[in-house]
Residue frames as a rotation matrix with the C-alpha (Angstrom) as fourth column:
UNK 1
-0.692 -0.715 -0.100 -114.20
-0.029 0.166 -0.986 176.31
0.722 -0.679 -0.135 -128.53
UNK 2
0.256 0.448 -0.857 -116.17
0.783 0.424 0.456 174.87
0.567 -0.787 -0.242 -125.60
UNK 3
-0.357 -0.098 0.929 -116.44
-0.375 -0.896 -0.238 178.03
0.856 -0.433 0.283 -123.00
UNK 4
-0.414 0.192 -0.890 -116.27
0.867 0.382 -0.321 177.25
0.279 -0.904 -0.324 -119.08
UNK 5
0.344 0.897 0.278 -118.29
0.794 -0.435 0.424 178.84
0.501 0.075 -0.862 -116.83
UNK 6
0.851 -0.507 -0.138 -115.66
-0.433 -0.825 0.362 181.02
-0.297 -0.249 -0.922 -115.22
UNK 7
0.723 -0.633 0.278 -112.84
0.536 0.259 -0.804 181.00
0.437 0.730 0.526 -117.17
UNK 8
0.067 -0.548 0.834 -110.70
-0.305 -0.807 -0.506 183.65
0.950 -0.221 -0.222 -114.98
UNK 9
0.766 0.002 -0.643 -109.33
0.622 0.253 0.741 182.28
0.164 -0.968 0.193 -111.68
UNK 10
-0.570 -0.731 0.375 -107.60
0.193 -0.563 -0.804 184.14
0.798 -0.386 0.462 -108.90
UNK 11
0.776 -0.631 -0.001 -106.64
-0.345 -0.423 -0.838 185.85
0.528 0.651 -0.546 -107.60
UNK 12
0.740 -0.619 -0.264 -103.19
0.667 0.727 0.164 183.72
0.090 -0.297 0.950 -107.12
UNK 13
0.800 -0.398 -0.448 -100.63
0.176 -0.559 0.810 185.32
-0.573 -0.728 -0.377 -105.20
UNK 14
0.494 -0.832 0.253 -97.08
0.708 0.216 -0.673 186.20
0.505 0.511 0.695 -106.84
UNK 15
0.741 -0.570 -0.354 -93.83
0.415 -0.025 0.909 186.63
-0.527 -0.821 0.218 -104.87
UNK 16
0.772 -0.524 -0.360 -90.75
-0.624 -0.511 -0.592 188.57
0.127 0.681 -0.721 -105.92
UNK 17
0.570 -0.319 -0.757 -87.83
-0.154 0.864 -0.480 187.05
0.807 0.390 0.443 -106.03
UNK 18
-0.581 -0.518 0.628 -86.86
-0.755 0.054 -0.654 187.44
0.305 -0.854 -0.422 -102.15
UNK 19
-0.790 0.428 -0.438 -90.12
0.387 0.903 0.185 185.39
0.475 -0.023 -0.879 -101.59
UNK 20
-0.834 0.393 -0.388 -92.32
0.071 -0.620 -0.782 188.33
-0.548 -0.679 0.489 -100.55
UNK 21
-0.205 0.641 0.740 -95.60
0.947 0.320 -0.015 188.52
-0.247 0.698 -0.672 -101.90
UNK 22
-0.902 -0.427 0.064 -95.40
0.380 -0.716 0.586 191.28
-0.205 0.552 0.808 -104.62
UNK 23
-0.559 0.758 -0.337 -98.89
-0.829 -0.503 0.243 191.46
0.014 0.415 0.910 -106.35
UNK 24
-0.073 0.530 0.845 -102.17
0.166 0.842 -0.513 189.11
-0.983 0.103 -0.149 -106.90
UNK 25
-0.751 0.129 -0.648 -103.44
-0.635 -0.409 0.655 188.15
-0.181 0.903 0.389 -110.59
UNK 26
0.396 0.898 0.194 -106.21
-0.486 0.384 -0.785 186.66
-0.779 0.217 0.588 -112.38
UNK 27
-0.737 -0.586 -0.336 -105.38
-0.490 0.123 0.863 184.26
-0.465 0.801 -0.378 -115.01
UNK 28
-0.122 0.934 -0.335 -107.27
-0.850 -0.273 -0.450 182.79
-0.512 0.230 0.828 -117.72
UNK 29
-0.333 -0.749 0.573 -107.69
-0.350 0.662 0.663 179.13
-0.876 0.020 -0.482 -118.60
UNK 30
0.397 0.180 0.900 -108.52
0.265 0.916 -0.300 179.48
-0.879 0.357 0.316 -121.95
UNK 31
0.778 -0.478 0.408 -106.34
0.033 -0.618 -0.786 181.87
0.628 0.624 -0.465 -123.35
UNK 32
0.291 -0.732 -0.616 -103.86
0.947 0.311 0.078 181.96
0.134 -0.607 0.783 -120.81
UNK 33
-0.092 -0.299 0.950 -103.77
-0.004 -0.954 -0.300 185.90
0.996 -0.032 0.087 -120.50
UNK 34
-0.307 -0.164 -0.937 -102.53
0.950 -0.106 -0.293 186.85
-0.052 -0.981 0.189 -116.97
UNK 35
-0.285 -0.362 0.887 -103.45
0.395 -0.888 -0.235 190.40
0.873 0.283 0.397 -115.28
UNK 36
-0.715 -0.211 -0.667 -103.38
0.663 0.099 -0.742 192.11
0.222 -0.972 0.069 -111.95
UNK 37
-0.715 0.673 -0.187 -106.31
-0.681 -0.731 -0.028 194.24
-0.156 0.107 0.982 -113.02
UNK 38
-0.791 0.524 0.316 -109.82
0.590 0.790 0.168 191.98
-0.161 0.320 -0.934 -113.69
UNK 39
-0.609 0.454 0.650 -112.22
0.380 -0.552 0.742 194.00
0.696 0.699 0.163 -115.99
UNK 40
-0.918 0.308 0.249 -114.18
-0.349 -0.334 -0.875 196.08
-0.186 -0.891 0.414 -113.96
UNK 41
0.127 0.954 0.270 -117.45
-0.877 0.236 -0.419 194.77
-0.464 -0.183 0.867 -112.36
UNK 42
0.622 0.184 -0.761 -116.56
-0.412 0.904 -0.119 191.20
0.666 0.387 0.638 -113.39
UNK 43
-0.387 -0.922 0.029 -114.64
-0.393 0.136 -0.909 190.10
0.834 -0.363 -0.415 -110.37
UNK 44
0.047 0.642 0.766 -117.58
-0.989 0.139 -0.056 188.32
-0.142 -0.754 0.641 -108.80
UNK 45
-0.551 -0.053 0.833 -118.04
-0.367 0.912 -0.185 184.74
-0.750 -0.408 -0.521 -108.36
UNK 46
0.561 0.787 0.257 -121.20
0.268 0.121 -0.956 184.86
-0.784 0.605 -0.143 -110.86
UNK 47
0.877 0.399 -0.268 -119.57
0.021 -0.590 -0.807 186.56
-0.480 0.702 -0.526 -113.15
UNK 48
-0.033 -0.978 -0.208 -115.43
-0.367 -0.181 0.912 186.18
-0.929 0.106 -0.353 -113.89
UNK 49
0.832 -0.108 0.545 -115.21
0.515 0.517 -0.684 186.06
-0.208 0.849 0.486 -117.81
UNK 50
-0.409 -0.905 -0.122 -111.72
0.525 -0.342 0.780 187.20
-0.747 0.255 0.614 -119.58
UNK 51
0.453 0.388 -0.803 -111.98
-0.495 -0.640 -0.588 190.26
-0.742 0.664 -0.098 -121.67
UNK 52
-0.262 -0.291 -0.920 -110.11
-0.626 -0.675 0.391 188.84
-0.735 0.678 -0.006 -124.14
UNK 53
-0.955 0.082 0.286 -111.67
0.235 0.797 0.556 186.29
-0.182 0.599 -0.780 -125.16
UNK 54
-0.287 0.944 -0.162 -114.80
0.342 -0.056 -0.938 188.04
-0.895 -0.325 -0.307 -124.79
C-alpha cells in the first residue's frame, strides 16, 4: 500500500444534532479510523501519521 505523507487530517469539526459544534476529530485516509484523541506528540504538521496503521 502506497503511504501518503500525512495520512491523518483534522481536525474537522463535528456538530450534534441541534447543529452545535460538539467535538473535533482526526481522521485517517487510509484506513478510515476516526478519533478525537491524535497519538500523542504526532499532531504536528511534520509529523500526523495514524497509529493504526502504524
Amino acid at each position: 500500500m502506497k503511504r501518503h505523507a500525512l495520512p491523518m487530517s483534522g481536525p474537522h469539526p463535528a456538530l450534534d444534532r441541534y447543529g452545535r459544534l460538539d467535538h473535533y476529530y482526526w481522521r485517517c485516509s487510509e484506513c478510515g479510523l476516526e478519533t478525537t484523541r491524535p497519538a500523542p506528540g504526532r499532531a504536528t504538521d511534520r509529523d500526523r501519521r495514524c497509529p493504526a496503521c502504524d
